[in-house]
C-alpha positions as CSV (number, residue, x, y, z in Angstrom):
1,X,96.1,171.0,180.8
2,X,94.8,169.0,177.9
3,X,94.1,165.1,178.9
4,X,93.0,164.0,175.0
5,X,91.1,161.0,174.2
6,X,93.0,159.3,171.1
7,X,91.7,158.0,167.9
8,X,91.1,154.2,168.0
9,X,93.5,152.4,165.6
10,X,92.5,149.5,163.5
11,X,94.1,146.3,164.7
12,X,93.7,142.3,164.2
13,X,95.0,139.7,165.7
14,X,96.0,138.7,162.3
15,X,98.7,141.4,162.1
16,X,100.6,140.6,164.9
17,X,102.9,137.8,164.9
18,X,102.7,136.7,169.1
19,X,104.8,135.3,171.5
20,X,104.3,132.0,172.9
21,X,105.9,132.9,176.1
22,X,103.7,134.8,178.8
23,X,105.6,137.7,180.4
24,X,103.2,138.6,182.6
25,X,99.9,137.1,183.9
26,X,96.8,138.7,186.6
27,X,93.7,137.1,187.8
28,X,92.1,138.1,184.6
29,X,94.5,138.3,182.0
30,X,98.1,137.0,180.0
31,X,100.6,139.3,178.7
32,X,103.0,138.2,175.6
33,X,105.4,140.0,173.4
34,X,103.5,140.7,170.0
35,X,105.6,142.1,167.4
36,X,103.1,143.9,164.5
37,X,104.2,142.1,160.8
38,X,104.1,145.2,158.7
39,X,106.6,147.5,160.7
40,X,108.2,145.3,163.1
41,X,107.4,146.8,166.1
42,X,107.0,144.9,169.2
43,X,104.2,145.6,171.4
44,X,102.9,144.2,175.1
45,X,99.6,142.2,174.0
46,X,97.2,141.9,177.1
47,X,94.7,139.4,177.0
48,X,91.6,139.4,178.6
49,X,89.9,135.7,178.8
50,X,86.4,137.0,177.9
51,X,84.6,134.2,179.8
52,X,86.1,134.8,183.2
53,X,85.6,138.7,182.6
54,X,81.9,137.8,182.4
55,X,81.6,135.2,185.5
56,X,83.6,137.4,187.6
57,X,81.5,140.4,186.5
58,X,84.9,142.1,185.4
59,X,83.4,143.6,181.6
60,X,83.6,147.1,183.0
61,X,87.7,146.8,184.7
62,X,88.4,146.7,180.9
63,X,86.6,149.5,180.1
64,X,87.8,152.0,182.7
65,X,91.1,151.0,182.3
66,X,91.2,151.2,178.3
67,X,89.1,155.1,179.1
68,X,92.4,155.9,181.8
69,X,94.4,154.9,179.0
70,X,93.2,156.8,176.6
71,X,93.0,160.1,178.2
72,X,95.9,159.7,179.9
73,X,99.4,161.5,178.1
74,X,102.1,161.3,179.9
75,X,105.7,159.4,179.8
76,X,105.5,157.7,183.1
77,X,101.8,155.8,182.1
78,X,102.3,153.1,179.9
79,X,101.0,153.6,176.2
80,X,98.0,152.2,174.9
81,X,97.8,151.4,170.9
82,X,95.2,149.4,170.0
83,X,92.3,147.6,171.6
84,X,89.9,145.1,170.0
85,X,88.3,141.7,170.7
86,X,87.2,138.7,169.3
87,X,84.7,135.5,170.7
88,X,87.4,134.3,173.1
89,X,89.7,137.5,174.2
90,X,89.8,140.8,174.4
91,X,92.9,142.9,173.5
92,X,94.9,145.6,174.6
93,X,98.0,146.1,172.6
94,X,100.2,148.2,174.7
95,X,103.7,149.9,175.1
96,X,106.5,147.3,175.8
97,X,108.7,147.8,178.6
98,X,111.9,145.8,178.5
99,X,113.1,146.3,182.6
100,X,110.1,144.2,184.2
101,X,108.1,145.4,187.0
102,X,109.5,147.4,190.4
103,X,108.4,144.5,192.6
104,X,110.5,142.1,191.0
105,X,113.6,144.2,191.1
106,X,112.9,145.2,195.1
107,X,111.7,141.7,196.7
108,X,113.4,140.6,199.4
109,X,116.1,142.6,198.7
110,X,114.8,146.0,198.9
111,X,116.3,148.8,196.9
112,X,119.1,151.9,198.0
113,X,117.7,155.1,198.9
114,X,119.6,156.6,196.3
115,X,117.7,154.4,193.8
116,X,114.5,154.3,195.6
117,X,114.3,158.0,195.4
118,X,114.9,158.1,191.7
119,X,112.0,155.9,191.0
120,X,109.6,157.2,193.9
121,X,109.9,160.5,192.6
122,X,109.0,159.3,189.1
123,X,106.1,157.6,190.4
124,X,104.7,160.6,192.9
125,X,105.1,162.8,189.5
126,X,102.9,160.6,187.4
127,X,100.4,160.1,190.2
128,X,100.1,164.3,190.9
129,X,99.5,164.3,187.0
130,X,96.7,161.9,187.6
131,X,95.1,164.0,190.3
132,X,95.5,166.9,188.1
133,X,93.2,164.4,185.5
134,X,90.8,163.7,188.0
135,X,92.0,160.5,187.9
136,X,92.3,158.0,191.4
137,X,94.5,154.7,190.6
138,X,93.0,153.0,193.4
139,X,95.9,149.9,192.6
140,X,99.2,151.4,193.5
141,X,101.7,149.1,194.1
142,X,105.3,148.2,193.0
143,X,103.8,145.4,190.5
144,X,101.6,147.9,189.1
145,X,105.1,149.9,187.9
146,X,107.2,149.0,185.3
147,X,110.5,149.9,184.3
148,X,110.8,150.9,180.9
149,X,113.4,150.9,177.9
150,X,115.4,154.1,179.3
151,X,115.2,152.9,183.4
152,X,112.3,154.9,184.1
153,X,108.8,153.8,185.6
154,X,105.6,153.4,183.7
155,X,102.1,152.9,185.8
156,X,100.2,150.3,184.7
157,X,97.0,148.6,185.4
158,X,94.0,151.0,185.7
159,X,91.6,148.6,186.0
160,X,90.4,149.4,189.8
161,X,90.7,153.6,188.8
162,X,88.1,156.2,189.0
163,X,87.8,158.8,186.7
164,X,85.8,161.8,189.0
165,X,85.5,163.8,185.9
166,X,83.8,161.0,183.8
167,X,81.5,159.2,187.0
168,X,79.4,157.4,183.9
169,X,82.6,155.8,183.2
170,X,82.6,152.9,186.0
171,X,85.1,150.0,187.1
172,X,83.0,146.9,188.1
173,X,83.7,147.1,192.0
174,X,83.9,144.2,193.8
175,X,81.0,141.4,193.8
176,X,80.2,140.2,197.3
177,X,77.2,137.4,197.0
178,X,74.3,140.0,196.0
179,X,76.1,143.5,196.8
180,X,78.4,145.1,194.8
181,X,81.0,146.8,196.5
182,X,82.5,150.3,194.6
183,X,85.3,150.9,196.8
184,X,86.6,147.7,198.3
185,X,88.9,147.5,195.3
186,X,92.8,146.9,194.9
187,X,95.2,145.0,196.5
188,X,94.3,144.0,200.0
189,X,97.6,144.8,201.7
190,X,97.8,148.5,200.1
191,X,94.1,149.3,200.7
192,X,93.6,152.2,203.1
193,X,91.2,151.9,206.2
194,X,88.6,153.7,205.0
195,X,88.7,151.1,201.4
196,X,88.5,148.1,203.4
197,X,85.3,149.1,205.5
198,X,83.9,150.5,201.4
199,X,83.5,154.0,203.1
200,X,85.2,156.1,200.3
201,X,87.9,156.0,197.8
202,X,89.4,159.3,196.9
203,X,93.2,161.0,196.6
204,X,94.0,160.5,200.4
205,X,93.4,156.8,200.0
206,X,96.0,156.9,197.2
207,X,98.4,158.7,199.4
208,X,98.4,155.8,202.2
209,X,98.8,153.0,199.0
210,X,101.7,155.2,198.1
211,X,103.4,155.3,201.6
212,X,102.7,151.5,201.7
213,X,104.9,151.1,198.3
214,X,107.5,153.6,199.8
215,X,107.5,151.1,202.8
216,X,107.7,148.4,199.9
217,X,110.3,149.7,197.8
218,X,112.6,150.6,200.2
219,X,112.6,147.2,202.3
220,X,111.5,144.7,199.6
221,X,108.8,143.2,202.3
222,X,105.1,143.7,201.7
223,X,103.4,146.3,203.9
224,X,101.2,144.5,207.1
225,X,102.7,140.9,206.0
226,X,102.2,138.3,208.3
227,X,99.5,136.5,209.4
228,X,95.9,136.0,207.5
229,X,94.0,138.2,205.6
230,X,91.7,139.3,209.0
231,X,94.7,139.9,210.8
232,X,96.2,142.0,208.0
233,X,93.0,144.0,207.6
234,X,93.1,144.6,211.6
235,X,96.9,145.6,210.9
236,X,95.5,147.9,209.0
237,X,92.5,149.4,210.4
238,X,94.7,150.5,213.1
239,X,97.4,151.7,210.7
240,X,99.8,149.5,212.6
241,X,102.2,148.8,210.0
242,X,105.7,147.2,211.4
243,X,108.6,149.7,210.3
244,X,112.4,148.2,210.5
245,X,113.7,151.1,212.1
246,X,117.3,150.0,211.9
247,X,116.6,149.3,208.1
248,X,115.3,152.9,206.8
249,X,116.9,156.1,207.3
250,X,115.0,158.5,209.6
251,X,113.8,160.6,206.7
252,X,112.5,157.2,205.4
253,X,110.8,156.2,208.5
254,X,109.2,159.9,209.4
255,X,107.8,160.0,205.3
256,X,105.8,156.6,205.7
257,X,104.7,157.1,209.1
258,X,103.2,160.5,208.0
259,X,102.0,158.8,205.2
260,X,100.4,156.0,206.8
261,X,97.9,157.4,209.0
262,X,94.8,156.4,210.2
263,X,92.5,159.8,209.2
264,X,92.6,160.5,205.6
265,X,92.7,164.1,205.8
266,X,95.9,163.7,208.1
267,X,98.2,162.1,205.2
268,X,101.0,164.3,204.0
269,X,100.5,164.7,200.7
270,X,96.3,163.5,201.1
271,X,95.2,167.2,199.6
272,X,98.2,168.4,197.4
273,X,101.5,165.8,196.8
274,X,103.6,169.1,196.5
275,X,103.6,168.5,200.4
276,X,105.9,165.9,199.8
277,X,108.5,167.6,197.7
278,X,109.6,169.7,200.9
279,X,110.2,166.6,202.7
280,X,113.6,165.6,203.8
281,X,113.7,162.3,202.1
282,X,113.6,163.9,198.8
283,X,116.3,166.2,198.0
284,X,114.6,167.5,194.5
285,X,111.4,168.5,193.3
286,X,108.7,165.7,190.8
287,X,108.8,168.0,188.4
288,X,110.4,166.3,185.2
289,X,111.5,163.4,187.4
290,X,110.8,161.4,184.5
291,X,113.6,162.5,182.2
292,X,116.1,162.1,185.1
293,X,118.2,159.1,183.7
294,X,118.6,156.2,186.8
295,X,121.6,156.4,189.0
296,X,124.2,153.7,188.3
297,X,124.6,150.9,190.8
298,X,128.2,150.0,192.1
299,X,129.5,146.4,191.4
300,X,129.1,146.1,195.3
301,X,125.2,146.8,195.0
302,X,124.9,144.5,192.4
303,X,126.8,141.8,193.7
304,X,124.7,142.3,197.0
305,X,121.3,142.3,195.2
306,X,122.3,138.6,193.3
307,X,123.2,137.0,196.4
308,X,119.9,138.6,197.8
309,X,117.8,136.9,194.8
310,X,119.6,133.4,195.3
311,X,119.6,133.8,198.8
312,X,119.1,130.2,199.4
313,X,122.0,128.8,197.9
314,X,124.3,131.9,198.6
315,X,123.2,133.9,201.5
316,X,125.1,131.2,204.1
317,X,128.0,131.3,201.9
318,X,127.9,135.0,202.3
319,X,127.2,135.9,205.6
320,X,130.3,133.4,206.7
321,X,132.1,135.2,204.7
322,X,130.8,138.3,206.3
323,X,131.9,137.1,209.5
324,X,135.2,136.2,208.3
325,X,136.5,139.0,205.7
326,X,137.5,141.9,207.4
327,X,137.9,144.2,204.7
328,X,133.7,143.9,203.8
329,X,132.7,147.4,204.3
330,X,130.2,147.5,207.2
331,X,127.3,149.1,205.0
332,X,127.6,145.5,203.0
333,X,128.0,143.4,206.2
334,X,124.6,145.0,207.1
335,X,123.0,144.8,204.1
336,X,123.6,140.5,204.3
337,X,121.9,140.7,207.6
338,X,118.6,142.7,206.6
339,X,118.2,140.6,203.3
340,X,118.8,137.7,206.1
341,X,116.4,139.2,208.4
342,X,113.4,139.8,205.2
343,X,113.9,135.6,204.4
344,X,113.2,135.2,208.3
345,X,110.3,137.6,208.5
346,X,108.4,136.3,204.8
347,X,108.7,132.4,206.6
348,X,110.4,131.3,203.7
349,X,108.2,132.5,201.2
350,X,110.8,134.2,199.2
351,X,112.7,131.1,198.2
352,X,109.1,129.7,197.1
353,X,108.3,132.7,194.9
354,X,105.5,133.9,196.6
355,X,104.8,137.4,197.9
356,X,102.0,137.9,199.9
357,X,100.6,140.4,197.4
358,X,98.1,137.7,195.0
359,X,95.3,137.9,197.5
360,X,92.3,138.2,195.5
361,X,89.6,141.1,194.8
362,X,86.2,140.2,196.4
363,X,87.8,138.8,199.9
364,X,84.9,139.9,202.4
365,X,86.2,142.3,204.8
């Protein structure tokens, strides 16, 4: 399997004509639609504030991420076209996709099986392909997937990976006073046990980040929420992670909890992925999951997940209704009262936009 390294292609800011509004924005950088004056094209420009890379120590996140990038080839990883820099910023001009990220279409709504599956399988085929590279995301998470111009996901953000075949080719870790940490890195509620005590960062620990997005995906809740950072670390370190029962399907539940587990080497799918294809949850293989077009959502499902994204001016509205319309289909009726039960749960925090997920790198744990 060939994983080629690109040719660099000459670009300046000069030759874009840029956005003003910001699409997307992390702890070190601003995304805007830039849209390249000679051809038209329309790229996503990320921009990396040069001065906080330095006093964060972040120089070498860019690096590994534009080297994953690069050597990466495969439809489900976004594209990378151009990178170049000047005093202020560094750039990344990279393939635009038009659907947003995964988190924003699951939160607090969470997302049908049906669906869910389509995109899960989509993601567990691009992240076997990155094994296959040598390649450990160490960052997986709804937000770090986006949905592209045809419905189908795109992994993003490879500024945490690890490239096992190319170990002079390092991300920055995390900086803790005087130590430098190289595998307390990602997102604090998808980082496995072993991450959070910076024991080791390999494939298994992918696997648990993966059953914590399955968790995510399919309930719209971030995995271990509640409580402060400590607490969800303790969560954690006893893989304690609350499932819904009456939410997920028993072929949902029985994937994450064999996902979620404690020893590394007892993940399904913590040595070989393939493990997972013969579960029950998925009903086809990953192979070419990424030219499988997404399955249509009835009017009900879409009526469902609006109220469930303007849940505080209609989700009272709607659940009276619920109680009153007899001809509500009971699948709906209980739908209202999990999106209900997730507003409860998150404390409110859904109406205020947050989601439990910004908790920043270098947190001691």
């Amino acid at each position: 399997m060939s994983f080629p390294l690109p040719p660099k292609p000459r670009c300046r800011l000069c030759d874009l004509e840029v956005a003003e509004k910001v699409i997307g924005e992390g702890s070190l950088a601003l995304v805007r639609i830039a849209t390249e004056k000679a051809t038209g094209k329309r790229f996503a420009l990320k921009a990396f504030d040069r001065g906080i890379l330095r006093s964060n120590h972040k120089e070498a996140d860019v690096t590994i991420e534009e080297h994953c990038l690069r050597r990466a080839n495969h439809p489900g990883i976004v594209k990378i076209y151009a990178s170049f820099r000047d005093e202020a910023w560094h750039y990344f001009t990279l393939e635009l996709c038009p659907g947003g990220d995964l988190w924003t279409m699951v939160r607090h709504v969470g997302c049908e099986e049906h669906l869910a599956r389509h995109y899960l399988s989509q993601i567990l085929e691009v992240v076997q392909y990155l094994r296959d590279a040598s390649i450990v995301h160490r960052d997986l998470k709804a937000e770090n997937v986006l949905i592209g111009a045809k419905g189908n996901c795109k992994l993003i953000d490879f500024g945490s990976a690890k490239d096992l075949a190319n170990p002079q080719v390092k991300g920055a870790g995390t900086h803790n006073f005087k130590t430098v940490m190289q595998d307390y890195v990602g997102t604090s509620h998808f980082m496995a046990p072993e991450v959070v005590k910076n024991q080791c960062s390999d494939f298994r620990s992918d696997t648990w980040s993966l059953g914590c997005l399955v968790f995510e995906v399919l309930t719209g809740m971030p995995p271990f929420y509640g409580g402060t950072l400590c607490r969800v670390y303790k969560k954690i370190s006893r893989a304690q992670l609350d499932l819904p029962a009456h939410w997920l399907s028993a072929a949902a539940t029985d994937l994450i909890l064999r996902m979620v587990v404690q020893d590394p080497d007892a993940r399904l799918g913590g040595h070989d992925l393939r493990e997972l294809e013969e579960h029950p949850f998925f009903g086809l293989g990953f192979a070419g999951a990424h030219k499988r077009a997404a399955p249509v959502r009835s009017l009900e499902e879409m009526c469902l997940r609006h109220i469930g994204r303007h849940w505080k001016e209609l989700g009272e509205r709607a659940q009276l209704l619920a109680a009153k319309e007899t001809k509500l289909r009971q699948e709906a009726v209980s739908t209202l009262q999990r999106m209900a039960d997730v507003h409860e749960l998150m404390g409110g925090k859904a109406d205020e936009g947050e989601t439990s997920l910004s908790e920043e790198d270098g947190e001691d744990p």
